[in-house]
C-alpha positions in Angstrom: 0.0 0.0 0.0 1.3 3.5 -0.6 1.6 6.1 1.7 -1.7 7.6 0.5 -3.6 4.7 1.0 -6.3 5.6 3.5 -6.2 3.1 6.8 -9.8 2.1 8.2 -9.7 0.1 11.5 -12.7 -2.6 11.3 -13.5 -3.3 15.2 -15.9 -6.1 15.9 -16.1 -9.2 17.8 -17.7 -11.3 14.7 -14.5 -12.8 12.7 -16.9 -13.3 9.3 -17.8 -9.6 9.0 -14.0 -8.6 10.4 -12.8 -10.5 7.1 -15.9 -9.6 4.3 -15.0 -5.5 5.6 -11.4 -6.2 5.2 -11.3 -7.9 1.5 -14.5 -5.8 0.4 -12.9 -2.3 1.5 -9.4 -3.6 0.2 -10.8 -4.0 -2.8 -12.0 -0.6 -3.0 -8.5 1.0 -2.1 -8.3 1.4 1.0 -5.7 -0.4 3.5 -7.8 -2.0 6.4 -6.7 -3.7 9.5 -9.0 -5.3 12.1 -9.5 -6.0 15.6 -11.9 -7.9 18.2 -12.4 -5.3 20.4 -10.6 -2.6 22.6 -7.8 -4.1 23.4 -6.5 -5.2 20.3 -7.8 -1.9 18.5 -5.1 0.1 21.3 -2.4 -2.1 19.8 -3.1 -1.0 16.6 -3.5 2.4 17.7 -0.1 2.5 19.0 1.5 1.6 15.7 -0.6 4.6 13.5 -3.8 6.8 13.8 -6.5 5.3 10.9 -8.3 7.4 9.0 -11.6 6.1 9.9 -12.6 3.7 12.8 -15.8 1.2 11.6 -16.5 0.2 15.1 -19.4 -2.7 16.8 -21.8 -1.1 19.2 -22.1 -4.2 21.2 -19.1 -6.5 21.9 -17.7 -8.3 24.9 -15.8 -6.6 27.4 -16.1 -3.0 26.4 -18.2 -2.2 24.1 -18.4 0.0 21.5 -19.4 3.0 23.3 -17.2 2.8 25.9 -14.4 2.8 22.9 -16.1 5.5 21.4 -16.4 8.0 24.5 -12.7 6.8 25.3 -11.1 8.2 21.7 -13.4 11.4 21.1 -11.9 12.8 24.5 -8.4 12.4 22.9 -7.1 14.5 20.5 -6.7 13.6 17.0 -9.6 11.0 17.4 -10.5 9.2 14.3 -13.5 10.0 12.7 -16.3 6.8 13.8 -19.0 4.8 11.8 -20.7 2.7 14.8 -22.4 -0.5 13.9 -25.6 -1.2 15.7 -27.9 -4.3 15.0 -31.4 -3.4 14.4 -33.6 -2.8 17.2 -30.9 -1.1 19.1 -32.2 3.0 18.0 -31.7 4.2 21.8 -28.1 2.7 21.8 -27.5 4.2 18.1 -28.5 7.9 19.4 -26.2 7.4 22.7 -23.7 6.6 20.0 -23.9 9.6 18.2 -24.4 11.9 21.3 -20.8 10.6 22.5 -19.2 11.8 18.8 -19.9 9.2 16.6 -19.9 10.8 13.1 -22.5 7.9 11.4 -24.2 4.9 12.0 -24.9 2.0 10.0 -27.6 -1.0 11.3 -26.9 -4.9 10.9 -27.0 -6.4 8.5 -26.2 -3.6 5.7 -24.8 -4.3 2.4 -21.4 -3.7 2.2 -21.6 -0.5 -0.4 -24.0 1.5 1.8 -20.9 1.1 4.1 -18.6 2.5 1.6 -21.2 5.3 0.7 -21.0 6.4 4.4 -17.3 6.1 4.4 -16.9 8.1 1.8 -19.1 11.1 3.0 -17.9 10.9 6.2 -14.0 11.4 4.8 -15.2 14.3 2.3 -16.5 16.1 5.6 -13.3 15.9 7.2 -11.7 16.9 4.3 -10.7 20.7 3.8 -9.9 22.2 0.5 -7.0 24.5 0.5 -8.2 28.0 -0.8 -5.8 29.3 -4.0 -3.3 31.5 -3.2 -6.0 34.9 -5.0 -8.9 33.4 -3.5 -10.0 34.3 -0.2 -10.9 32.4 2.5 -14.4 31.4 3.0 -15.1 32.9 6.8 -18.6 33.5 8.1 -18.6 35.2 11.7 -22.1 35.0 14.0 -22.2 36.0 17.2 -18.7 35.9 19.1 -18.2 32.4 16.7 -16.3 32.6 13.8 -16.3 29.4 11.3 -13.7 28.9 8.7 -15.2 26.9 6.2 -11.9 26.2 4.1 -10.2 24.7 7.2 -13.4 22.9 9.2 -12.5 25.4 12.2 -15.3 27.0 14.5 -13.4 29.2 17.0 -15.3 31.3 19.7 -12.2 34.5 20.4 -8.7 32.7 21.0 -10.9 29.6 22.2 -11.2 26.8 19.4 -14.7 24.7 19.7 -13.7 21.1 18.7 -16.8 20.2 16.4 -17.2 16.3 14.9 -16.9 16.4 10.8 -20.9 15.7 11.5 -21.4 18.9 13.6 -19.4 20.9 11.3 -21.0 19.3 8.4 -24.5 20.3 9.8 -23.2 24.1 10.5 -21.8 24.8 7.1 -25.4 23.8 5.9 -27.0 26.2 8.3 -24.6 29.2 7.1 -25.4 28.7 3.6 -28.8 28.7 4.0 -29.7 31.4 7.1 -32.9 32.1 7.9 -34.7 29.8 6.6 -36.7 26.9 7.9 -35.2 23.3 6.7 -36.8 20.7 7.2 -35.6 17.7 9.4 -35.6 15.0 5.6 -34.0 17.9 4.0 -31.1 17.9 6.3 -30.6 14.4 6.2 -30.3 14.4 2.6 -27.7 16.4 2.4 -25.9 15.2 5.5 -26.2 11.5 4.4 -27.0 11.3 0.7 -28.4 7.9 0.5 -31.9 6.1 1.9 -33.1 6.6 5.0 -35.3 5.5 7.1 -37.9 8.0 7.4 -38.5 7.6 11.4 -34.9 7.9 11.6 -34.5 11.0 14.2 -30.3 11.4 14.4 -30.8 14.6 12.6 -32.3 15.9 16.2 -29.3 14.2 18.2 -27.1 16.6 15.8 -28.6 19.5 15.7 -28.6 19.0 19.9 -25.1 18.2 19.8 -24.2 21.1 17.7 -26.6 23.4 20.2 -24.2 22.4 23.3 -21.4 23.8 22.2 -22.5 27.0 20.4 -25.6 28.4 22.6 -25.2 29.8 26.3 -28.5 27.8 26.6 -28.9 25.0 24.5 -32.9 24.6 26.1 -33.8 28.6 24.3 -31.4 28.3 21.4 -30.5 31.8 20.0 -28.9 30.7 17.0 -30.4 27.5 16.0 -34.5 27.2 16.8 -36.3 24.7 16.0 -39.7 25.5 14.2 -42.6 23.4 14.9 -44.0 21.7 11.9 -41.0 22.9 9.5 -37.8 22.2 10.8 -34.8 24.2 11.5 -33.6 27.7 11.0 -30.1 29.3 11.7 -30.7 32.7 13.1 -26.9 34.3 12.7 -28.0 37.3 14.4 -28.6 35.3 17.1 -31.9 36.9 18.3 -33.7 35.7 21.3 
């Protein structure tokens, strides 16, 4: 593999899926090693930092929340799709709340996972500005986002945002003051079927509310408005 070869860690407890990932997403170009759980995914953590952790909700010993809430407190954390068997939503939403930038239910065809992949490496993905073209910066409130590099700062103070969260507020400051609806937001978020009872988008905008509003329960910036959706208020009236 060459040295641009993205590396995706496969974490799961069930050998057969461990080895379908590895020579399915091999095929597709990317370098892929796997482990059976925590332990094992440390030692491979210790030789190099993956590009993208696929990582099993429920395993023996800890499981893949636990693992989850471990890495985002770390800097440098790899972005995360969680596996989740069907059945499990309340788990799958406690898996995003704790940073998890997608989620995939069991079983699922192999290219949905690649799809997801994908998407979730664009988002964390900056494009470099040319040297004559300025850099795409839209201030609100005391926040300032830098939409080339992915940054949200608040002053001297940066605000460490998922590539979901930022994902999410780039859509909101290209399209203030307007009500978006919930479906809307997925589709551009995700880009593929959904389910249509599938309420993450909520868990995101939440998760994006903490860390921008004094108080996330009357949002100034983000408000929710019933029947239609969102709207991103930049002038952050109350």
């Amino acid at each position: 593999m060459s040295e641009n070869t993205p590396l995706i860690y496969v974490v799961d407890d069930d050998a057969g899926i461990r080895d379908s990932l590895a020579e399915y997403l091999g095929g597709q170009g990317y370098e892929v090693a796997c482990a059976d759980g925590g332990a094992a995914l440390d030692a491979l953590l210790e030789k190099a930092r993956p590009a993208l952790l696929v990582l099993d909700l429920m395993m023996p010993g800890e499981d893949g929340l636990s693992i989850a809430r471990r890495l985002k407190g770390q800097a440098g954390a790899p972005p995360i799709i969680m596996l989740s068997a069907k059945g499990e939503d309340i788990d799958r939403i406690v898996g995003l709340e704790v940073g998890a930038d997608d989620y995939l239910p069991k079983p699922f065809n192999p290219r949905e996972l690649l799809a997801r992949i994908r998407a979730v490496m664009r988002r964390g993905t900056a494009t470099p500005a040319a040297a004559d073209e300025p850099l795409r910066v839209f201030e609100f409130g005391p926040f300032t986002a830098n939409l080339d590099a992915r940054s949200l700062s608040r002053g001297d103070e940066e605000i460490e945002l998922t590539s979901g969260e930022f994902s999410l507020l780039e859509i909101f400051v290209a399209h203030p003051n307007r009500a978006l609806s919930r479906d809307w937001l997925m589709d551009q978020l995700r880009g593929f079927e959904r389910d249509p009872f599938d309420r993450s988008i909520d868990v995101r905008v939440n998760r994006l509310r903490k860390k921008i509003e004094d108080d996330p329960a009357n949002p100034r910036y983000i408000k929710t408005v019933w029947g239609q959706g969102y709207l991103f208020a930049p002038q952050g009236k109350a």
